[in-house]
C-alpha angles and dihedrals in degrees: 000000000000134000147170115267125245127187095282134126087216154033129215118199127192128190123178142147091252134065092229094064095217119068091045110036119173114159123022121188138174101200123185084200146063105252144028144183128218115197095179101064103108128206108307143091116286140168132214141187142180136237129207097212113191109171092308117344126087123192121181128238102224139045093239129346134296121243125233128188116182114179126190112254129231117245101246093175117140113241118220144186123266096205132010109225132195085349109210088017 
């Protein structure tokens, strides 16, 4: 997760299962940067959104929240032989 500064000590970041980032919440953070990762959100939909937090006020970065979807993805990888024995046999 990644967004644009503004004049601000903190960050307050909100995950949940809902747009409404209440009812459904997943992930919390209080960030003094601009940018996390969370690697235990699993496949799903989710939706985020950002707070500016200054003392005691937070005011959020975006109109509505933003929407994730994360799948799982498939093991493409290309399985090979260890040995080759009795090769033309």
């Amino acid at each position: 997760f990644a967004w644009q500064a503004t004049n601000v000590p903190s960050y307050h970041l909100v995950v949940a299962a809902s747009p409404d980032l209440v009812r459904t919440l997943v992930a919390e953070r209080t960030l003094p940067g601009l940018e996390v990762t969370l690697d235990e959100l699993a496949a799903g939909e989710y939706f985020w959104g950002v707070y500016a937090v200054s003392g005691e006020t937070e005011r959020p970065l975006f109109l509505k929240a933003r929407r994730l979807v994360i799948r799982k993805v498939a093991d493409n990888r290309v399985k090979t032989i260890k040995a080759i024995k009795d090769w033309g046999r």
